[in-house]
C-alpha positions as CSV (number, residue, x, y, z in Angstrom):
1,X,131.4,108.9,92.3
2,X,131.1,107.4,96.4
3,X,131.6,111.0,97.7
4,X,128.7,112.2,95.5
5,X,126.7,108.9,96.5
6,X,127.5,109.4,100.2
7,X,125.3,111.5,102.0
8,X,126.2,114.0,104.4
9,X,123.1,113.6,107.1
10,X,123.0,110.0,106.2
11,X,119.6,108.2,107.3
12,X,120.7,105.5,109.0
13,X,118.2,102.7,111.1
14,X,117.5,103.0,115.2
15,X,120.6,100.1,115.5
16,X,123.5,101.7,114.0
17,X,126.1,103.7,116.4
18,X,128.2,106.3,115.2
19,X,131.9,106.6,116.6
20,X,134.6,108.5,115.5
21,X,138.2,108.0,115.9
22,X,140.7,110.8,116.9
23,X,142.0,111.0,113.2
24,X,138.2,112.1,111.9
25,X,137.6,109.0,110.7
26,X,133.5,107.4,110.8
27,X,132.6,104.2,111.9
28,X,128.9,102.9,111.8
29,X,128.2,100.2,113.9
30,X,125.4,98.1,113.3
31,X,123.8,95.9,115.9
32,X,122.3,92.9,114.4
33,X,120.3,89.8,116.2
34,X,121.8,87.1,113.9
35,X,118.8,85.6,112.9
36,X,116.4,88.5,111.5
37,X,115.3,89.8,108.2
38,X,114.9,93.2,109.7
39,X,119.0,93.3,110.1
40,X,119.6,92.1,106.9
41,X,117.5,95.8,105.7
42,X,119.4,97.8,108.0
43,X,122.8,96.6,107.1
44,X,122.2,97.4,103.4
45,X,120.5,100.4,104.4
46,X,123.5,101.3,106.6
47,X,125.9,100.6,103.8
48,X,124.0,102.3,100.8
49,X,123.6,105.6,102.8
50,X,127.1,106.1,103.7
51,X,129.0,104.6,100.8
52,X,131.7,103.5,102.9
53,X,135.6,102.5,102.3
54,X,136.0,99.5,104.5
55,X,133.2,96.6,105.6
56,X,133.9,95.0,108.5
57,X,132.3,92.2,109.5
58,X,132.0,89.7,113.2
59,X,133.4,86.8,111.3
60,X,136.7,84.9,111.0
61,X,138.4,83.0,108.8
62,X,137.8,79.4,110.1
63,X,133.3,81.3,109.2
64,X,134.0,82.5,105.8
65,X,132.4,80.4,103.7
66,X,129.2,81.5,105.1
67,X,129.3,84.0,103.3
68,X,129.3,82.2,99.5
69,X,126.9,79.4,100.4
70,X,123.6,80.2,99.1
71,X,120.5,80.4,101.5
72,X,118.9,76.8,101.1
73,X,122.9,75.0,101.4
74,X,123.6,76.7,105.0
75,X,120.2,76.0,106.0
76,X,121.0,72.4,105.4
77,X,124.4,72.3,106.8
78,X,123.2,74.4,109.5
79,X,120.6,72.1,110.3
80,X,122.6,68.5,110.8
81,X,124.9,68.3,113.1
82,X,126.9,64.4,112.4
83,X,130.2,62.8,112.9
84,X,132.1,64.3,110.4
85,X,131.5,67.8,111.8
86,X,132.8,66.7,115.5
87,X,135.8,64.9,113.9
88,X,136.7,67.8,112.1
89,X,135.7,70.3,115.1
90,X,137.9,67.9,117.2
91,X,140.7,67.9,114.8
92,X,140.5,71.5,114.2
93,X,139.9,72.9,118.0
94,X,141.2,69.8,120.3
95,X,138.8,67.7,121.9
96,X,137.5,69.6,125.1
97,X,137.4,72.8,122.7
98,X,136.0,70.6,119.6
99,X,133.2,69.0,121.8
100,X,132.1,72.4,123.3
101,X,131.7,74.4,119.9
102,X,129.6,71.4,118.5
103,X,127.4,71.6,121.8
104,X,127.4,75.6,120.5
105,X,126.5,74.5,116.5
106,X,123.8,72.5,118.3
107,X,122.1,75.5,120.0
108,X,122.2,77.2,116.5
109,X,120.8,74.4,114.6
110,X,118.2,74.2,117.0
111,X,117.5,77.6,116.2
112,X,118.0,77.3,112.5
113,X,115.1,73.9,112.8
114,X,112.1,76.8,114.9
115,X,113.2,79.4,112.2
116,X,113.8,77.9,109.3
117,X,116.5,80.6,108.9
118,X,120.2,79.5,108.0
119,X,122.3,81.4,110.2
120,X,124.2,84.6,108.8
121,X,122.5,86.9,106.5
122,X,123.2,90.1,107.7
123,X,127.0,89.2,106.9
124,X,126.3,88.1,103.2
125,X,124.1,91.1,102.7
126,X,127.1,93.2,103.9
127,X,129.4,91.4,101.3
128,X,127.3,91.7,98.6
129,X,126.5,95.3,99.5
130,X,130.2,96.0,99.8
131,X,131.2,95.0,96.5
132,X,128.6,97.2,94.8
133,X,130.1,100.1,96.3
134,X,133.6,101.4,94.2
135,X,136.9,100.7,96.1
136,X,135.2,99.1,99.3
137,X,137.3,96.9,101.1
138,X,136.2,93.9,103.0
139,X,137.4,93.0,106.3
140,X,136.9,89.7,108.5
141,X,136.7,91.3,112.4
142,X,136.1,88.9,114.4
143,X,139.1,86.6,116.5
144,X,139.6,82.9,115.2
145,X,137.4,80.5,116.4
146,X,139.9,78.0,117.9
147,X,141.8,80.8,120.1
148,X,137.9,81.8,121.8
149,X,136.8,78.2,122.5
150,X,140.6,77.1,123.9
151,X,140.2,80.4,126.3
152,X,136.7,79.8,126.8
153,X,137.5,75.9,128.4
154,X,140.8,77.0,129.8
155,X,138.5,79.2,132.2
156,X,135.9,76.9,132.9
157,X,136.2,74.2,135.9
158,X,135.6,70.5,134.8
159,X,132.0,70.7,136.7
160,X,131.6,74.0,134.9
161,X,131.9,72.5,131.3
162,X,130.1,69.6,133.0
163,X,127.1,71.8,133.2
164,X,127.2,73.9,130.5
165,X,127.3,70.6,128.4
166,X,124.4,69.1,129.9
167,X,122.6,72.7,129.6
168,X,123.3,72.6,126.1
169,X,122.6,69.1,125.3
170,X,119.5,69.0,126.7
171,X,117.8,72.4,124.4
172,X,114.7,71.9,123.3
173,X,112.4,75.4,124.2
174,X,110.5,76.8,121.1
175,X,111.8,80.0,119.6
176,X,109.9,82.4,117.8
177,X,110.6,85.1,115.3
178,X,109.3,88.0,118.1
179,X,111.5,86.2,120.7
180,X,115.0,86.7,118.4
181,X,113.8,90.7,117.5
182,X,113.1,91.2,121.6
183,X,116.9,89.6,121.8
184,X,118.4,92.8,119.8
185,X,119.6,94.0,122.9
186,X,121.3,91.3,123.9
187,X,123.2,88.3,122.0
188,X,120.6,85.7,121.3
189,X,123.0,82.7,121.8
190,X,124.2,84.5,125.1
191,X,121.1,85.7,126.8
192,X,119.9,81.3,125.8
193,X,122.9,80.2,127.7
194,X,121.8,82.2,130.5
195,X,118.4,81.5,130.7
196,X,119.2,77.7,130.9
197,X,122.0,77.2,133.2
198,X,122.4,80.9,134.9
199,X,125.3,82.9,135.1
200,X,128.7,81.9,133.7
201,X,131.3,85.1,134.0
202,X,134.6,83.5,132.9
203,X,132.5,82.4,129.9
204,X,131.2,85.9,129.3
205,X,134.5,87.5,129.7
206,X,136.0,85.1,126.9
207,X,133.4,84.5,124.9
208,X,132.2,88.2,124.5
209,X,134.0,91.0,126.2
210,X,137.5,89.7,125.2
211,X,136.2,89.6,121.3
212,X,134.6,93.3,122.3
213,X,138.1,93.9,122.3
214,X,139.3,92.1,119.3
215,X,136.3,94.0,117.3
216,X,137.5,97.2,118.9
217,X,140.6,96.7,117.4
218,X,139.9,95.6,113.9
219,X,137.6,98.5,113.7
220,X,140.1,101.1,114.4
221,X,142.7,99.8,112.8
222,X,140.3,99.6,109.4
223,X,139.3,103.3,110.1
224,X,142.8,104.3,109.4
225,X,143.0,107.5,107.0
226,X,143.0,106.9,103.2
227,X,145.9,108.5,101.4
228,X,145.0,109.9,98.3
229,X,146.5,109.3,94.9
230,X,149.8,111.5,93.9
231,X,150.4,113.3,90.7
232,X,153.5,112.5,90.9
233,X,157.0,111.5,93.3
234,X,157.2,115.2,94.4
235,X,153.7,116.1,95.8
236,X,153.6,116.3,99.1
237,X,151.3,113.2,100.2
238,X,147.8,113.9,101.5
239,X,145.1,111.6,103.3
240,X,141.6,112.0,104.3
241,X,139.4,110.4,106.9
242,X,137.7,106.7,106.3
243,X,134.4,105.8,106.6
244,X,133.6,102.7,107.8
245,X,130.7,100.0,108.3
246,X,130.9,97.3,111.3
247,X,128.2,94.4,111.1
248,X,127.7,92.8,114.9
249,X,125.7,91.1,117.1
250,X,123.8,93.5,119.4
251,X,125.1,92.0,122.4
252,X,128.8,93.4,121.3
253,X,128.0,97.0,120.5
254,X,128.4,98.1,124.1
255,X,131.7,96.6,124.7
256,X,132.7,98.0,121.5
257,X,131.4,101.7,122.3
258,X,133.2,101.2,126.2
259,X,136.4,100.6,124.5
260,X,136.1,102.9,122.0
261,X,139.3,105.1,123.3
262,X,141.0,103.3,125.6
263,X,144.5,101.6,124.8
264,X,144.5,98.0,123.1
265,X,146.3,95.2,124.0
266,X,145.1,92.4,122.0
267,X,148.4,90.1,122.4
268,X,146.8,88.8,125.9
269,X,143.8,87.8,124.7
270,X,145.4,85.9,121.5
271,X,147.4,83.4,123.8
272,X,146.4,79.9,125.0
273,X,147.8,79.0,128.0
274,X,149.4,75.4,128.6
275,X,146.4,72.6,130.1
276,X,146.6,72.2,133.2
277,X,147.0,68.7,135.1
278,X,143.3,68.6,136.0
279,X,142.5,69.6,132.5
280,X,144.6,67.3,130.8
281,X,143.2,64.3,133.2
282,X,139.3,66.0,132.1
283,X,140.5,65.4,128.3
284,X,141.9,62.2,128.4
285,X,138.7,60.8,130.0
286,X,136.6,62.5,127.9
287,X,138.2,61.4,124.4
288,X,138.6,57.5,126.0
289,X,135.2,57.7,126.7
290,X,134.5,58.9,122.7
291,X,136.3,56.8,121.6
292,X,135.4,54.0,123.2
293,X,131.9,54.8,122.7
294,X,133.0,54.9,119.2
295,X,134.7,51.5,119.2
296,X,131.6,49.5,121.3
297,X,129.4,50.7,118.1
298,X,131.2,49.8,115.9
299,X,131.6,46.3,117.7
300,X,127.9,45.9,118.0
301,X,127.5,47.2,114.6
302,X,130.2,45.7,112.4
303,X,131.1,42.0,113.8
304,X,134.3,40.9,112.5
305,X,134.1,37.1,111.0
306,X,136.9,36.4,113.8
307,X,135.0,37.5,116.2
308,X,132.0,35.7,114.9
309,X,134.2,33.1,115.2
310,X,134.7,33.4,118.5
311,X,131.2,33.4,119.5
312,X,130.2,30.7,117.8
313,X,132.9,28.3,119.1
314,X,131.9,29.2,122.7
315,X,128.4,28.4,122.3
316,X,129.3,25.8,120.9
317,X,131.2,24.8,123.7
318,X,128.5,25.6,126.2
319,X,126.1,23.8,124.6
320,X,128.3,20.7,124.9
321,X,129.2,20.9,128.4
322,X,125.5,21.7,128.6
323,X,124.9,18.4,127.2
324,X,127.4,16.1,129.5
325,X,125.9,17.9,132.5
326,X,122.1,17.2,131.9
327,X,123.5,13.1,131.2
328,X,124.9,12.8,134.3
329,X,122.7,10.7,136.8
């Protein structure tokens, strides 16, 4: 039934890239800006024309519930950025790390607020498109979250993540729907980053060419020939080539394409190195000062009735010696 659906000289949209593997096997890669309707059309145009046998998507598994939520949930979740999330991002990541991708969730809220578009869609359209289609597999492409933010501060200088923080804190510029479709060719969340505190390559180089990599990988290694079904224990066994569908950010599909048939090592660019001193000295400042922020709030918040206590007993005893001093002659 998917061979009869899946055309031959499929129609596919301007964005999609076709790459093949040395085993015959198809791979369509579509380039998405991750906040646009017309993406969401071309990945289920993508994935209806070619009926294919794997979906893989830029996502992880710490991002997969994106994916279930409906529409008007994620825009709310993607829209508030409180505590919680940074005790969990700090919990999760570490607190450099932690700090860094809520600075990051704050660029996309932002966006989320001038859209009013919850981050996303193309990815839930390619999951429900893919279980429409018989015997499609779903795949998660993208490297965990935690490994590219510890890489991405490991490679940063403390006045490095000094500036990208205050860069990042500080967003505000309106965004348009015709500003994120001009940003096809080129990561939205990248090319912003850019534009507001110029050129960061260590960042670049972990935060998009190493998971070029990654999604290099996880697309070959879904595009892997099927075997076909045996008769029985004595037929020889016989396999065919895959077709597969890859949803990602326009900004990847380059990287993807340059390391389309070179060697993969993706070992190196899984590993965290140790902190260094300097680092370590960074992250113990910055989580006294969070905490103690934390703390001083809570004082001036939440006065305990000791220390209420306290005060009053010393203005009380103020006002006393107050008193003697002003009956002196």
């Amino acid at each position: 039934m998917k061979m009869k659906k899946r055309q031959k000289q499929p129609s596919l949209p301007g964005t999609v890239t076709e790459l093949v593997t040395e085993e015959g096997s198809k791979v369509y890669v579509v380039g998405t800006a991750h906040f646009s309707d017309d993406s969401k059309r071309d990945v289920v145009k993508t994935i209806q024309e070619v009926q294919p046998d794997v979906v893989v998507v830029e996502l992880c598994q710490y991002r997969v519930s994106m994916l279930k939520m409906d529409e008007k949930t994620l825009l709310k979740e993607a829209k508030e950025i409180n505590l919680e999330k940074l005790q969990q991002a700090v919990k999760q990541n570490g607190v450099m790390s932690g700090l860094m991708q809520m600075l990051l969730l704050k660029v996309s809220a932002h966006i989320t607020e001038q859209l009013g578009m919850a981050p996303g869609g193309e990815f839930r359209e390619a999951f429900k498109e893919a279980s429409k289609v018989p015997f499609c597999k779903f795949h998660l492409g993208d490297r965990p979250i935690p490994v590219t933010f510890k890489r991405a501060i490991a490679a940063l200088s403390f006045w490095q993540k000094v500036k990208l923080a205050w860069g990042l804190c500080f967003l505000s510029d309106p965004i348009s729907k015709d500003d994120v479709e001009k940003c096809k060719q080129k990561d939205l969340l990248e090319q912003m980053m850019a534009e507001m505190i110029g050129e960061f390559p260590d960042l670049h180089r972990t935060i998009v060419s190493e998971r070029d990599i990654y999604l290099t990988y996880m697309l070959r290694q879904a595009a892997k020939r099927l075997e076909l079904p045996r008769a029985s224990e004595a037929e020889p066994r016989k396999s065919i080539p895959s077709v597969v569908v890859g949803v990602v950010g326009m900004g990847h599909v380059p990287g993807i394409e340059k390391n389309w048939t070179t060697d993969l090592n993706i070992q190196e660019i899984m590993s965290v190195a140790p902190p260094s001193i300097s680092s370590k000295v960074s992250r113990f400042v910055v989580k006294a000062a969070f905490f103690g922020l934390m703390c001083y709030g809570f004082y001036r918040e939440c006065p305990a009735p000791g220390r209420r206590q306290a005060v009053s007993g010393a203005r009380f005893r103020w006002m006393e010696r107050t008193k003697e001093g002003s009956s002196d002659p």
